[in-house]
N, C-alpha and C positions, 0 to 999 in steps of 0.2 A: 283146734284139737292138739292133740300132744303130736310134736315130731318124730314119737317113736311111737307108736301107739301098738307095729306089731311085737316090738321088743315086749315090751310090757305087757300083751296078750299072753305070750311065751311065759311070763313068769306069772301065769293067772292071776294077774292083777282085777281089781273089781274097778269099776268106772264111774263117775260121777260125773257132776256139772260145777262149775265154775266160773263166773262172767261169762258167759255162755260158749266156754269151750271144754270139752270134753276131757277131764283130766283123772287122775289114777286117783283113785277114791283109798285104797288099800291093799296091801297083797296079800292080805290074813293077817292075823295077829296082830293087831296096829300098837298096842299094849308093849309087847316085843320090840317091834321096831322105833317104839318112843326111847323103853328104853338103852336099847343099843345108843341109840344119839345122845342120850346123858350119860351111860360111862366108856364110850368109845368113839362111833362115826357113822353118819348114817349119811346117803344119796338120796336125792329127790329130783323129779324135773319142774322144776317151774313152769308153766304156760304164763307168759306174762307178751302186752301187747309191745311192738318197739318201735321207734319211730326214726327215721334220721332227720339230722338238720343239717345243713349244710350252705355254703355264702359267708362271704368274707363281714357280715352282720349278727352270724348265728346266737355266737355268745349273749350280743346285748338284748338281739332279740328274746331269746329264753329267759334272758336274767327278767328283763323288763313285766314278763308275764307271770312269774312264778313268787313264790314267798320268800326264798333263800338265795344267796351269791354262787350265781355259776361259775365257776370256775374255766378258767381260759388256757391250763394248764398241760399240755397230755399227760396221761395218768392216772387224773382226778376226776374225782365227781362228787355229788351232793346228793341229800332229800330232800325234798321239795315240796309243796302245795300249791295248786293250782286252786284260786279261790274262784269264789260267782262275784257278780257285782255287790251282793249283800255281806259279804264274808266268810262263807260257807264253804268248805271244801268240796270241792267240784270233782277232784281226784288228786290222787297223791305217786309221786313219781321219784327217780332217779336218773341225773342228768349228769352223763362221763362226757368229760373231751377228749376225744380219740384223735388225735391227730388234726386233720381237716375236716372233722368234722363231728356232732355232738350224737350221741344215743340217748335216747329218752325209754327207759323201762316203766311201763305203765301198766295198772290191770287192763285184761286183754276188752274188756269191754267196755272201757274209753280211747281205746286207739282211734279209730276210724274218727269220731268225732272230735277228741282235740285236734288229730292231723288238717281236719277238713276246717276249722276254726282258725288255727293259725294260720294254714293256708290262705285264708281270706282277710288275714290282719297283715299283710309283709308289709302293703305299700310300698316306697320307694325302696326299701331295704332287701338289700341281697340278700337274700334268705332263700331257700326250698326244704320245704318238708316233703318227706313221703313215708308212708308207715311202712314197714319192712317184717312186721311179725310172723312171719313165715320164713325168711331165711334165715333165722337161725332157732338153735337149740342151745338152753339154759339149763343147769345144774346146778344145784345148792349139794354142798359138804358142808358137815357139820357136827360138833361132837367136842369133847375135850382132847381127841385124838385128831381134828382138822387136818391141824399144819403138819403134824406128821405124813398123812394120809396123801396132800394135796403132793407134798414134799417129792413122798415116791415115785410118782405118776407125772410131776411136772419136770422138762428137758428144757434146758437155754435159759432156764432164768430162775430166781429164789423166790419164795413165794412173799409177796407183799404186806409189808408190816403194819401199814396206817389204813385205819377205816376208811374205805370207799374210795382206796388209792388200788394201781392193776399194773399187770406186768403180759408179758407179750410172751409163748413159748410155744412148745408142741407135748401133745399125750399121743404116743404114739406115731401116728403119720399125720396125726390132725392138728392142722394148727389151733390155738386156744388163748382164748385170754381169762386171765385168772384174776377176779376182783377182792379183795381182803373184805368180811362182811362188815356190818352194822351191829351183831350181837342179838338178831332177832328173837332168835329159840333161846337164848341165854347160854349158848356155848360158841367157842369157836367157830366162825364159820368162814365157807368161800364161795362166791358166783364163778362156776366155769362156764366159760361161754363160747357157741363155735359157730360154723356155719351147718347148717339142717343137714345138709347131704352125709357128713362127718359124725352128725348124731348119735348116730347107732353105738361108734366106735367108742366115742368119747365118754358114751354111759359104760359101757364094758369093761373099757380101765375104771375107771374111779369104782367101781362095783368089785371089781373081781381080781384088779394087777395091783401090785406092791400090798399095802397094806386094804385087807377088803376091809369094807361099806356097807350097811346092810340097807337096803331101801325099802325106802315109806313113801306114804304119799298124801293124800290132802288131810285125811282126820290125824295122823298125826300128826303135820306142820298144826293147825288148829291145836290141840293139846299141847304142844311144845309152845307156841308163841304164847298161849293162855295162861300155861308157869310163869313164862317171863315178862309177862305183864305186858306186853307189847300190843298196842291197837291196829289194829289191819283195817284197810279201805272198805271192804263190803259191810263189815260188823261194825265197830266204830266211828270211822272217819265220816264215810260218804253223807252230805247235808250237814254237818256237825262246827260248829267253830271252833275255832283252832286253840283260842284260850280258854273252852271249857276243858279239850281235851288233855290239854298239858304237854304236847308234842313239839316241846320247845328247841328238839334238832333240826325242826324243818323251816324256823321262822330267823330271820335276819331284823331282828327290828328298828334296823336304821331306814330299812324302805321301803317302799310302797307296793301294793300287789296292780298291775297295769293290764291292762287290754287296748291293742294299738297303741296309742301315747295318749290315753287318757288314764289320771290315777281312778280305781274305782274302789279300790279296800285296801287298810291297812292291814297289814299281815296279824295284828291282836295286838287288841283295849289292853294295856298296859294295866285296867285295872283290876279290881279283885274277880274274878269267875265265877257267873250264876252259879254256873254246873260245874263237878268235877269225876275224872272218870276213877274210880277205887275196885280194888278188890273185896269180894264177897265169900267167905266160906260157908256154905248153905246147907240143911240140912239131907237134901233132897236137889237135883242137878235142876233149875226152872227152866223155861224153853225163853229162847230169844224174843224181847217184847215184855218179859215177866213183871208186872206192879213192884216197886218195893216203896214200902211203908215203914212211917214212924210213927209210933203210938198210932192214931185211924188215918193219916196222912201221908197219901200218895205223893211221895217224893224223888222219884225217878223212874228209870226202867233198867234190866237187864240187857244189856249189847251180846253175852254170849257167854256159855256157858257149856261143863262136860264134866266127865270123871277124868279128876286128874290122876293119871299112871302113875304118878311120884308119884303123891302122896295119899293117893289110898282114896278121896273123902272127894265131892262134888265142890268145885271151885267155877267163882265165874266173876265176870265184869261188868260194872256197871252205871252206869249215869245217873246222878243222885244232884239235887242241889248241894251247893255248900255250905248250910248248916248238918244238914246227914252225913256227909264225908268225916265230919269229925265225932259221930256218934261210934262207940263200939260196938253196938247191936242195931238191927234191922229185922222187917220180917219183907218174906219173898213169895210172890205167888203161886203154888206152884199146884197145879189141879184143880184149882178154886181154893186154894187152900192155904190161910196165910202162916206160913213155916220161918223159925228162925233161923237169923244167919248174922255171925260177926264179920264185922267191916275188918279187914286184911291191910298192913302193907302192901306194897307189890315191892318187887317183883313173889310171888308164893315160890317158886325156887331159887335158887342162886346155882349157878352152872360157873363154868370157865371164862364166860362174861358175861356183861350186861347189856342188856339192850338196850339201843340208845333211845329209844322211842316209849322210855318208861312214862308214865306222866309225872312234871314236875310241874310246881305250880309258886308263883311267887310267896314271898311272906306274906302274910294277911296286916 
């Protein structure tokens, strides 16, 4: 569940479910709060699972299992994918080097089981994993006003320039590390991160000291990340391979994806992609799972879909072969009912940046 759970009663927040931890569904208005984060800054708390690593092996271990180059750096960190033997995304992560030792931010409903996996792959390798998702509390800022926002409320240090690079400081009495985003929602953004007991404090400031924040919570991140084209693990990724999806920031394609020291997938077929994932503007919003068709030819599915606050009109994403990626029209199912929809660029907004996890896809 959320580490502030009675703060967030306090702001009559609604609740929901999420990888099966309890998190802020919305505080009213979620419309409102979309768009405050597009022309100013908006707080949210992440529930996401963590893990540490730790052993003077860590690094090669992580690298060895995951899709991308761990970095061995303090500071830095990466996006990841954690493949199956087949190729499939198993889950998808964020791996910092903190000092002596790595954090791995994962949805909260793969912790326990990659911990318990890796755990049983060290072999002779100094490594310890343990999941740690309970001691701390995460915060996303975000907004074309971020770094201003971040700015106010961070003491000892400047806020960090380079994607998925962090800096060391205090909001208040609480210590914090502050990560420079990825461009999820297609604005500015930053992870603050503390330890749980400090929670409370740390959403207070970013909410309420120096420049306020207005906070949202999961149906807006959902609509924000939907703008900006960006595929998320429960919708998207989970089962999916990695070169249908086009999430070409999480792949290193000079190596190999490992389990223990056997190679078992290559991070993606260099070649052309059955599937590709594109934007859909559709007549009527269709539910997750929805048929899309060309001429009588079921050609994909809906991954996920809403009324986009920009723009007014039901927007959503979807997994189509790659001959329908390149059609301009589609039809979508939506009630039994097969409704038109043209095929979209992405990202459908353009914010104060991009998110890196647009899909790109080689030349044909």
């Amino acid at each position: 569940m959320t580490v502030i759970e009675e703060v967030h009663e306090r702001h009559e927040a609604a609740f929901t479910e999420r990888g099966g931890r309890r998190v802020v569904a919305e505080y009213g208005r979620p419309a409102r709060s979309h768009g405050a984060v597009r022309r100013v800054v908006g707080v949210t708390e992440h529930v996401l699972g963590v893990l540490t690593v730790e052993g003077d092996d860590r690094v090669d271990f992580v690298d060895n299992a995951v899709s991308n180059r761990v970095p061995a750096a303090d500071g830095r960190g990466t996006y990841a994918l954690l493949l199956d033997p087949q190729g499939r995304v198993r889950t998808d992560m964020y791996v910092f080097c903190a000092s002596e030792r790595l954090l791995v931010f994962l949805p909260p409903s793969e912790a326990a089981a990659v911990a318990e996996d890796w755990a049983g792959k060290t072999f002779i390798q100094d490594v310890t994993i343990a999941e740690a998702t309970d001691e701390f509390g995460v915060f996303g800022v975000y907004g074309p006003q971020a770094t201003e926002k971040v700015a106010s409320v961070l003491n000892k240090s400047g806020t960090p320039d380079e994607p998925l690079s962090f800096v060391r400081g205090t909001m208040g009495d609480a210590g914090v590390t502050v990560v420079r985003g990825d461009g999820l929602t297609g604005e500015e953004g930053y992870l603050v991160v503390c330890g749980a007991d400090a929670a409370g404090e740390v959403f207070d400031t970013l909410e309420n000291r120096g420049q306020a924040a207005a906070p949202f919570g999961a149906r807006t991140w959902e609509t924000l990340t939907l703008e900006a084209g960006t595929p998320l693990f429960a919708s998207e990724l989970d089962g999916r391979l990695p070169n249908d999806l086009g999430v070409r920031n999480a792949l290193d394609f000079e190596k190999g994806c490992y389990v223990g020291q056997e190679v078992v997938s290559r991070v993606e077929n260099r070649g052309r992609p059955n599937n590709r994932l594109v934007g859909l503007a559709p007549e009527a919003v269709p539910d997750a799972g929805a048929a899309v068709f060309r001429e009588d030819a079921a050609v994909g599915e809906v991954t996920r879909a809403a009324e986009s606050p920009t723009r007014e009109e039901p927007l959503a994403l979807a997994l189509v072969d790659a001959d329908a990626a390149a059609e301009e029209t589609v039809t979508v199912r939506v009630e039994g009912v097969e409704r038109p929809a043209t095929v979209e660029p992405l990202p459908f907004v353009e914010g104060s940046d991009a998110s890196a996890r647009v899909p790109t896809y080689p030349e044909s």
